[in-house]
N, C-alpha and C positions, 0 to 999 in steps of 0.2 A: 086179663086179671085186673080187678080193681083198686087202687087207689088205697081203699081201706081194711085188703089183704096182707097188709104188716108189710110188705115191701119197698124199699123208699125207691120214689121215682128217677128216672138218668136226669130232671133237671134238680132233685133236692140234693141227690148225690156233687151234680157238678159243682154248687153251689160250697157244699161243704170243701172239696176240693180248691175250690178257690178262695176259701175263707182259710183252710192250712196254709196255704201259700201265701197269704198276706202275711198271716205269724209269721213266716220264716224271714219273710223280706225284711218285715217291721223288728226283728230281734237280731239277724244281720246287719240292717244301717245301724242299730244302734251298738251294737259291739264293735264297729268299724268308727265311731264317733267317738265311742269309748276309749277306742285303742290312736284313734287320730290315724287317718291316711296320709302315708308319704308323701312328702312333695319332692319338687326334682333335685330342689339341690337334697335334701334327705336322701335322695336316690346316689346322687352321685358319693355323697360323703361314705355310703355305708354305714356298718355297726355303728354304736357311741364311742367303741372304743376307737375306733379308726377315724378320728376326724379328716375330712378334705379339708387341702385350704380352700384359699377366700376363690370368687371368681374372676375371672381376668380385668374385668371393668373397677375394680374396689383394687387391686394392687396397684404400689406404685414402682416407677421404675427403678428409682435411687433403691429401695429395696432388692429389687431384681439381682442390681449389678453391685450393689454393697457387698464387702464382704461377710461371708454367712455364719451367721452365728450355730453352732452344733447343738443339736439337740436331742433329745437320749433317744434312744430308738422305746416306742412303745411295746409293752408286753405283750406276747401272741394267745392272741383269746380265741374265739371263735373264729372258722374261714368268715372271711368278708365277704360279703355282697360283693357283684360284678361291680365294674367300673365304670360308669356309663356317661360319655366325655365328648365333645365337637371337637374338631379341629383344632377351635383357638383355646379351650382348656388345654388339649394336649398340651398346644404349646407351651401356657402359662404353666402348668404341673411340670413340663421341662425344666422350665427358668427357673422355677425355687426350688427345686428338689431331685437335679441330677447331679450325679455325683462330678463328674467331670467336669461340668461346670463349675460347682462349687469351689475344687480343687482352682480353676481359671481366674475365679474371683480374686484369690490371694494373691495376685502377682501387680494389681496394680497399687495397691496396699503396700507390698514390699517395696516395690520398686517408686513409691514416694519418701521411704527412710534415705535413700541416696541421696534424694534432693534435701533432707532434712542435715546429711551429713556432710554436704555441700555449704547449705548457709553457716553452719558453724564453723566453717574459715574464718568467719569477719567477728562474731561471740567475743567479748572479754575475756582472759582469762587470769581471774585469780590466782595468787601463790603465795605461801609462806613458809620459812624456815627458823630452825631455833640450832644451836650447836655449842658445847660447852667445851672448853680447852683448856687439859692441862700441860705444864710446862715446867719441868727442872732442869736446870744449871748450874755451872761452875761458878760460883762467886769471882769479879777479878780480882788477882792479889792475895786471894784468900783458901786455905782447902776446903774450905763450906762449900755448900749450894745454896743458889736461890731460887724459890717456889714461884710460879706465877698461873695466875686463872682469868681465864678470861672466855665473855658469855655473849655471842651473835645473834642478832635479833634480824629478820629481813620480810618487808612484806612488797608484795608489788601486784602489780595492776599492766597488764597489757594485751593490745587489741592491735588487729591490723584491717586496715581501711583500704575499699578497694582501689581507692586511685594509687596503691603500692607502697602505703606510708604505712611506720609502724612507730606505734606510740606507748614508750614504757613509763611507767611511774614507778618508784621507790625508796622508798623508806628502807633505812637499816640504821644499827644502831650497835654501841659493842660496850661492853659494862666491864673495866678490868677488876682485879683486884688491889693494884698500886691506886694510891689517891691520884685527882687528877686527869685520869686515864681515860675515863667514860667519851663516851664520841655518838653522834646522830647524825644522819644525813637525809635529806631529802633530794629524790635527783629526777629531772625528764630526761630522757633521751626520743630523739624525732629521728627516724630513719628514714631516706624519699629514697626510691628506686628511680634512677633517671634512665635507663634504657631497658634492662632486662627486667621485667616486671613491673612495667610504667605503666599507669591508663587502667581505665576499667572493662575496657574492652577485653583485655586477657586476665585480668583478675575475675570478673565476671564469667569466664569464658566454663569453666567445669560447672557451675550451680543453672548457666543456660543449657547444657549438656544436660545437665540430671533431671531438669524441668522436660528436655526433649524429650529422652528414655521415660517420664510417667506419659506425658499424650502418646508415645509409641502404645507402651501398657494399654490406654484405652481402645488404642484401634485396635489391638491383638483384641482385646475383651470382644469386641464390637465384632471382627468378624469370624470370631469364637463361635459367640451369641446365633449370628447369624447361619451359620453351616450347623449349628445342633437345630435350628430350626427349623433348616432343610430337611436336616435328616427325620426329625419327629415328624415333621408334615408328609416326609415322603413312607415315612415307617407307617403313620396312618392309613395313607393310601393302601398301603400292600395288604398290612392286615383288613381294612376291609374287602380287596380283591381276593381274599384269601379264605374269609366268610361267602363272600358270594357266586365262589367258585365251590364251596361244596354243597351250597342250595342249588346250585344249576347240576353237578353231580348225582345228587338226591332223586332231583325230576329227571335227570337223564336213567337211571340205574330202575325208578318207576316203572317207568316207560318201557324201559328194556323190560321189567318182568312182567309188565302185563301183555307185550310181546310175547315171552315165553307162554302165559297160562293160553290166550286165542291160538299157539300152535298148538299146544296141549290137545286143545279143546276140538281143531279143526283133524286133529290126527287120530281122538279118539271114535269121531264119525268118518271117517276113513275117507277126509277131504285135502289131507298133505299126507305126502309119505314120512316115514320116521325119521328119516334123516336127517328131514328140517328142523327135528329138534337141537339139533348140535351148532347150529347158527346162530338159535337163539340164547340157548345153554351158556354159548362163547361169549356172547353180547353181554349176558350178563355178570359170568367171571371178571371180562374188563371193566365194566363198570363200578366193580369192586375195589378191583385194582385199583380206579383211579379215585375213588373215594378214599381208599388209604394213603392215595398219592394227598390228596387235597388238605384230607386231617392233618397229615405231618407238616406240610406247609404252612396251616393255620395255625400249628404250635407253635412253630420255628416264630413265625410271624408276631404271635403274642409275646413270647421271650422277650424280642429285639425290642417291642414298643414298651413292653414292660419295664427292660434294662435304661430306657429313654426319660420315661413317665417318673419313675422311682415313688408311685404314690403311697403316701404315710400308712403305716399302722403294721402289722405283722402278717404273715404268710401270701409275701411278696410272689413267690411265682408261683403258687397256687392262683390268685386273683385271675378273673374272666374278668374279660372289657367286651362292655357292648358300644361299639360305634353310632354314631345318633347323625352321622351326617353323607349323606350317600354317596356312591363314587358319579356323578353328573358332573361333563363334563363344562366347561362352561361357555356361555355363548357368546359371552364380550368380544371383541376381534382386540388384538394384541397395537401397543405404537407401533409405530415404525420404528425401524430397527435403527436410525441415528440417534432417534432420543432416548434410547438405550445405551446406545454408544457413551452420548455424552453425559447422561446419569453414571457409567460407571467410571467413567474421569473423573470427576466431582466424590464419589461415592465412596468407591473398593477400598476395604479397610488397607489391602495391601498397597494399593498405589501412594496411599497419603502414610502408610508408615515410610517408602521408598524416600518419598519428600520429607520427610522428617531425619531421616538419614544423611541424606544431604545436606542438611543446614545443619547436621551435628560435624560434619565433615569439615564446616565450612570452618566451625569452630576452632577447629584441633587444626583446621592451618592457620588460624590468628595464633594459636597458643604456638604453635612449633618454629613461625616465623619470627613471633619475640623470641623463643629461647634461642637465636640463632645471633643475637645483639650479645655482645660482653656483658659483665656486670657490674655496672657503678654507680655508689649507691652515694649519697650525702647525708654527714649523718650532724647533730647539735645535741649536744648534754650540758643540760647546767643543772645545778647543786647549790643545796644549803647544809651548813655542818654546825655543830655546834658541840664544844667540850665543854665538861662541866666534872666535880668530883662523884657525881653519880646520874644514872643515867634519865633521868627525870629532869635534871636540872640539863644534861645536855640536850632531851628536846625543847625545853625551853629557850636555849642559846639559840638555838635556829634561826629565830629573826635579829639574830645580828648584823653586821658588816660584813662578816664574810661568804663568800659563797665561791662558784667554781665554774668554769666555762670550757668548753672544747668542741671542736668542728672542723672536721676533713672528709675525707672523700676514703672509698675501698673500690678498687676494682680487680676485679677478676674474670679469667677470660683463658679457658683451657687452648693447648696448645695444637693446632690442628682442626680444632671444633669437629669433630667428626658426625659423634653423636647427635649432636643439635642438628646436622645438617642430612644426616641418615631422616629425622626423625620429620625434618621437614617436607624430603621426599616423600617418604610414606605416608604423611598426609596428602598430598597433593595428589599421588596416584589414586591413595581408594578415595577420595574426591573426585576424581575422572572416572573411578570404579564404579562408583555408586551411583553415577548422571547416566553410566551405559545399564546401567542395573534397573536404573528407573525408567528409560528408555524402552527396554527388552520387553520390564513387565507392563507399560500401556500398550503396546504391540499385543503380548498375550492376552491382556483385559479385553480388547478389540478382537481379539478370535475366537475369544472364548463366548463372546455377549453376541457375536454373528452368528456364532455357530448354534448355542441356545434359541435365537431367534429363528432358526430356520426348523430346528427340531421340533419347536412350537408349533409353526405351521403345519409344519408334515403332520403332528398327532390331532390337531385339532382337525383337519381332514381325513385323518383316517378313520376317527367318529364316525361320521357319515359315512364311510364306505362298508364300516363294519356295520353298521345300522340297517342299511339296505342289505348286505349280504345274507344276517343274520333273518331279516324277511323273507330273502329268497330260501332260504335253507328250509322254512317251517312250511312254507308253500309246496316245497320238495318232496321232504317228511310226507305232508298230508295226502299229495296225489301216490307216492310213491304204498303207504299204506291200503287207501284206494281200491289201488291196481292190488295191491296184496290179497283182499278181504274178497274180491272175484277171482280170484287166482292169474292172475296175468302177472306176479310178481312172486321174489324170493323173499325167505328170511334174510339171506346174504345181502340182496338191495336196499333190503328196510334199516336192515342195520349199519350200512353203508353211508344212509340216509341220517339215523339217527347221530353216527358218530359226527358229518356233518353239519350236523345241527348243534352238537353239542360241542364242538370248536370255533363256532360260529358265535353262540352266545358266549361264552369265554373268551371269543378275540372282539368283541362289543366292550367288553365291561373291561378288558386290560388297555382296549385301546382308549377308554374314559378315565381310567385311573393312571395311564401313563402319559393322557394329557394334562391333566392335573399336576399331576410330580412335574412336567417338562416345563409347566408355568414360574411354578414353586423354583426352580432351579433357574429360571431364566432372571426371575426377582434376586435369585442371590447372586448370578455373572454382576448385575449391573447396581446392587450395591444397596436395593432400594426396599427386601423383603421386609426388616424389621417395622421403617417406616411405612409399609404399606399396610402392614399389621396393628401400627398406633403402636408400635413400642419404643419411646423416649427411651435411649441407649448413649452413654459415652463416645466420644469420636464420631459422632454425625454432621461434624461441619467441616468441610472439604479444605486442605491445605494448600495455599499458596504454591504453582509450581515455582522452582528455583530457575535461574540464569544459568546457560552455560558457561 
């Protein structure tokens, strides 16, 4: 047929066909230009309504570990967009936004008011008084009464200094109603403690104590910090072994039915017997099974990181997370296991709170061995007075000739001292307590950073063995099918085969994801995960040990 038979040709046709498809393309980018394509942080923040925070590189740590300010929970709008998060966002979306943490924050905030209630031992403290007095009596000689009034005035000023001196000032003053009568005094009094409360070293000794108890506070924070980020880093891992255990599920449960249809198929040309259907039939019920084994674990799995993450905005356990970072496991080889050792000497929040313990011990037997001196104190008052017929004119008189002097000694000193001597023992022991306490726990820090060290090992080689296995297994599968497709095999072998194969890839990916975790867990024995992470954290600089 020709050309100019009204027919259009297969190249004017194609031609149209590819001139619609340009529209679609060209009216496509530009609704996608129009609308603006996500980027990643877009991606990860979700809705508008659900902002992410910032990313871990832009936070700073004094934030992290400050205490948290509360903020209202947002209103539930629409489900969110998945979550889609690396490793070190998890972590950072931990740090500002779990709840147990937060709760953790408070305490080192609190536990700096002690020390604020400490320095105000040594504070001034203002005082004043006012008192009006009336008074009747007998006239002498007389059956009358006489009336009298009279009006006290007191102010004073006193501090005590920690070398055990205490220094009053006062003014008082008293205004009668007989002429005359008015009076003002100005007086010091100097107290010095010469044995029981002598020295700054025991006056000092509670505000060095309550300074101890806040650096405790940071280490607790610190290896708070540090075990929520085990647990997030290792909740990571699971949840992603727990995604890629139902993709290998998936491809296993395939498999198994396209199994089933070549029995089907080979049974419907009368080249297996019927039977063989039930082998395959079976394969693929279990595989069922174990895809409903694998969903529920991948729930479980989201819950627990979910409950970790706490990320902002509304319909919290509804939110999917997609993982962006694989379970690979890594090829670095690990230190040697001393300089782990001695990292977690230096490091473990617990050992350097043990040592902070101790030198609060050391404290409390300064304090207990003064209290265990008598008490005698020396003490100097002197005074100006001044009378006048009103009480104006008697502060005026003040700077006259007269004034007033006095100075002796007090001492006191219970009979038996028991108490003081009770109280000295009992420091002295948990001073001996606390050196075997700290003892105990470098012992345990050193068993527990060997023991981690050796578990690293073992998983980093079971990589590789599950590596090769899982080759050997698909090598298996293939001849084992093979042999099936000429009849020289069962469905019973092939599925045999299959299962493992599919234990083989699943003990591949758990033994990379549980070399991962054994990493992560080895960084938290020896004290050193957050810094290996770049997170500037409270209590990162190792404490002095103490002398037996």
């Amino acid at each position: 047929m020709s050309r100019t038979s009204g027919q259009p040709s297969a190249v004017s046709r194609q031609q149209r066909r590819n001139r619609r498809l340009a529209v679609l393309l060209t009216t496509g980018l530009a609704l996608a230009s129009c609308a603006g394509l996500p980027t990643r942080s877009e991606r990860l923040a979700g809705p508008a309504s659900s902002p992410r925070p910032e990313a871990p590189k832009s936070a700073s740590s004094a934030d992290l570990f400050s205490t948290p300010v509360r903020v209202s929970p947002q209103p539930a709008g629409t489900l969110p967009s998945p979550l889609l998060v690396t490793v070190s966002e998890a972590v950072l979306l931990t740090l500002q936004n779990n709840r147990a943490f937060a709760v953790q924050r408070y305490n080192r905030s609190l536990t700096r008011t002690f020390e604020e209630e400490q320095r105000a031992a040594f504070d001034p403290v203002l005082s004043a008084s006012a008192s009006r007095q009336w008074q009747r009596q007998p006239a002498g000689g007389t059956a009358g009464t006489q009336s009298s009034q009279a009006t006290d005035l007191t102010l004073s000023a006193e501090e005590f200094l920690p070398t055990g001196t205490s220094l009053n000032l006062r003014l008082s003053g008293q205004s009668a109603s007989t002429p005359a009568d008015d009076s003002a005094r100005v007086g010091l009094t100097v107290t010095q403690s010469l044995l029981r409360g002598f020295g700054t070293d025991v006056n000092f000794a509670s505000l060095r104590q309550a300074r101890l108890d806040t650096l405790v506070s940071e280490y607790e924070l610190r290896g708070f910090a540090e075990s929520l980020v085990a647990q997030t880093e290792q909740a990571y891992w699971d949840y992603t072994l727990a995604k890629r255990r139902i993709e290998i599920v998936d491809q296993s449960l395939a498999l198994a039915r396209q199994q089933l249809e070549e029995t089907e198929q080979r049974i419907r040309v009368g080249q297996l017997a019927e039977i063989e259907r039930v082998a395959a039939e079976a394969e693929v019920a279990l595989r069922k099974e174990n895809e409903i084994d694998a969903r529920s674990r991948l729930a479980t799995a989201r819950l627990a990181l979910l409950r970790l993450l706490n990320p902002p905005g509304g319909a919290l356990w509804s939110r999917e997370i997609d993982v962006l970072d694989p379970p690979v496991a890594r090829q670095e080889g690990l230190d040697d296991v001393e300089d782990h050792v001695r990292l977690a000497l230096r490091l473990r929040p617990e050992l350097n709170q043990a040592r902070l313990q101790v030198q609060r011990g050391d404290l409390e037997v300064v304090k207990t061995r003064n209290g265990l001196l008598p008490k005698l104190d020396a003490f100097v008052a002197l005074g100006k007075s001044g009378y006048a017929a009103s009480f104006g004119g008697a502060l005026g008189d003040i700077d006259g000739k007269g004034y007033d002097a006095q100075a002796g000694l007090t001492l006191e000193f219970p009979w038996g001292n028991r108490a003081p001597q009770a109280a000295e023992r009992r420091a002295t022991l948990g001073r001996s307590q606390d050196l075997e306490a700290l003892e105990n726990l470098t012992q345990l820090a050193q068993v527990d950073v060997r023991t981690a060290h050796i578990e690293a090992n073992r998983l980093k080689e079971q990589v590789v063995a599950t590596t090769a296995t899982r080759k050997l297994q698909e090598e298996k599968l293939r001849a084992e099918t093979e042999k099936f497709r000429v009849g020289k095999s069962t469905n019973l072998l092939v599925a045999q085969a299959q299962r493992d194969l599919l234990e083989s890839q699943i003990g591949e990916v758990e033994a990379a994801v549980n070399s991962l975790k054994a990493v992560v867990d080895l960084y938290r024995q020896d004290g050193s995960l957050l810094n290996r992470l770049g997170i500037a954290a409270p209590g990162g600089e190792p404490v002095e040990a103490p002398a037996r």
